[in-house]
C-alpha positions in Angstrom: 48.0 -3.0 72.4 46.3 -0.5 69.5 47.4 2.0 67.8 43.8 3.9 67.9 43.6 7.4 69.7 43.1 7.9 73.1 39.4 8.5 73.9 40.5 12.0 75.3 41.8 12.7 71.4 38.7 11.7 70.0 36.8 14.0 72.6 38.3 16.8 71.0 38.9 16.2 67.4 36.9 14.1 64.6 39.4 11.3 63.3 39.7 8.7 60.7 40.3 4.8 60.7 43.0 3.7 58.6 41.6 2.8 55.1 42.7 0.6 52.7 40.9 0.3 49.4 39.8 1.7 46.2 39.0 4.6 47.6 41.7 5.8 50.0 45.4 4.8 51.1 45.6 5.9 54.5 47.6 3.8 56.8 47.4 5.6 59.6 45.0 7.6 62.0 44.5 10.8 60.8 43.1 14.0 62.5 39.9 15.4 60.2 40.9 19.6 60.1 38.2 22.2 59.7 39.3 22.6 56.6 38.5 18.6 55.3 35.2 19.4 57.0 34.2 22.6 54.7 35.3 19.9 51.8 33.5 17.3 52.9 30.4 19.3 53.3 30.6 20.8 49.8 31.3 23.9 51.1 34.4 24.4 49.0 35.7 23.0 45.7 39.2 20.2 45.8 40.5 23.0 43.7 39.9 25.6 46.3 40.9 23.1 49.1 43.9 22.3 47.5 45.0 26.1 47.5 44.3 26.2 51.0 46.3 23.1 51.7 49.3 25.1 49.6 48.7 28.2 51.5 49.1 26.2 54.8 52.6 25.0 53.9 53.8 28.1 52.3 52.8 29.7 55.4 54.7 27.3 57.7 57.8 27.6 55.3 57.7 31.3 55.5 57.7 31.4 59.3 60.9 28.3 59.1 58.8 25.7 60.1 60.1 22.2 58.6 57.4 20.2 56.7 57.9 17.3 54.8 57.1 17.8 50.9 56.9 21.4 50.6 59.4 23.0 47.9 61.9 21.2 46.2 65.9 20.9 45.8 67.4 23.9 44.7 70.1 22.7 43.1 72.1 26.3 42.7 73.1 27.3 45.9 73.8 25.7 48.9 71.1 23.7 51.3 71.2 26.9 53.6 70.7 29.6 50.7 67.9 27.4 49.3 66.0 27.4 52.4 66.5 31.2 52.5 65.6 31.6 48.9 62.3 28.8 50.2 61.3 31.1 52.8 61.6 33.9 50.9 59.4 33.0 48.0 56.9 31.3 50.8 56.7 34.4 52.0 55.9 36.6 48.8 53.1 33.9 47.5 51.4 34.3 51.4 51.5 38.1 51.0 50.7 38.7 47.8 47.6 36.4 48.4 46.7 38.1 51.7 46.5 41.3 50.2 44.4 40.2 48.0 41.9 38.7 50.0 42.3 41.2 53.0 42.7 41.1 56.6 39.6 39.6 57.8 39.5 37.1 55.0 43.5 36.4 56.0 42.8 36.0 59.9 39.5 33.8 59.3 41.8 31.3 57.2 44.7 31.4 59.7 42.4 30.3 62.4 40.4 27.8 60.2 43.5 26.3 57.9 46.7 27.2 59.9 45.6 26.7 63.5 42.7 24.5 63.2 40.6 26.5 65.5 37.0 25.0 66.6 34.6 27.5 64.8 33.2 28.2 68.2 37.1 29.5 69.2 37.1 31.1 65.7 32.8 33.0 66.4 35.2 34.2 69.7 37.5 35.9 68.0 35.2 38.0 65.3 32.1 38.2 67.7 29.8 36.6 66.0 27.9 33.0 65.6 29.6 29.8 64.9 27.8 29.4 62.0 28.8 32.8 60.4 32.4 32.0 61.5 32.2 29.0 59.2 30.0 31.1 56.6 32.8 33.6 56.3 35.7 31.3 56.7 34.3 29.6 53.5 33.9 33.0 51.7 37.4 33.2 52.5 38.6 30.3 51.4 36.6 30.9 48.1 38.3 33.7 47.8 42.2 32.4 48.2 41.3 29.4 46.0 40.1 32.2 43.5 43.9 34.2 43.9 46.0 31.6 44.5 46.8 30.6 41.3 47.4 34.5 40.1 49.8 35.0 43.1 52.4 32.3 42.0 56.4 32.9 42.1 
């Protein structure tokens, strides 16, 4: 018996081995997102990855979806109030950085970094090419790395 993904999963979805070594501490499969993609390629900066990556989980905290890792104890109020208090600065960070960056910018990165889209699914949605879906999706993600640090709480 293995722990590898189903052929059907691998059909759909690019995924890493386990790895072990001086390079990476992964001990598990792991699904490889658009997102690690524009990355991989050189596309985008770690910097500007890493933004996305935090816009991701502020995003999920400010809709009340549980993630593991996202915002720390507040020690102050209760364990309900904090996750109010969570949500609520989740949710300024994610719109103060959206208006920022604007609408399209916004919807390209929720397809891209929040849903995962193909860029094929994402071309669908803003009538174009796949390749200026992922053109444009980068710009956008250039663009939130370049705010994000300016739109903190």
């Amino acid at each position: 018996m293995s722990n590898a993904p189903l052929p059907e999963l691998r059909h759909h979805h690019d995924v890493d081995a386990p790895q072990v070594d001086a390079h990476a501490f992964r001990q598990g499969w792991r699904i490889r997102t658009r997102l690690d993609a524009l990355l991989a390629d050189r596309r985008i900066t770690p910097a500007e990855w890493q933004a996305a990556v935090e816009y991701r989980d502020l995003a999920a905290t400010a809709r009340g979806i549980r993630t593991l890792g996202l915002l720390g104890r507040l020690h102050t109020a209760s364990d309900r109030e904090a996750g109010v208090i969570a949500r609520l600065d989740a949710e300024t960070r994610v719109r103060a950085s959206e208006r920022r960056i604007g609408r399209l910018a916004t919807a390209l990165i929720v397809a891209c970094v929040v849903e995962d889209l193909s860029w094929r699914e994402i071309a669908r949605r803003i009538g174009r090419t796949h390749e200026t879906a992922r053109n444009w999706t980068t710009l956008a993600v250039r663009a939130l790395g370049a705010v994000w640090t300016d739109v903190r709480c």
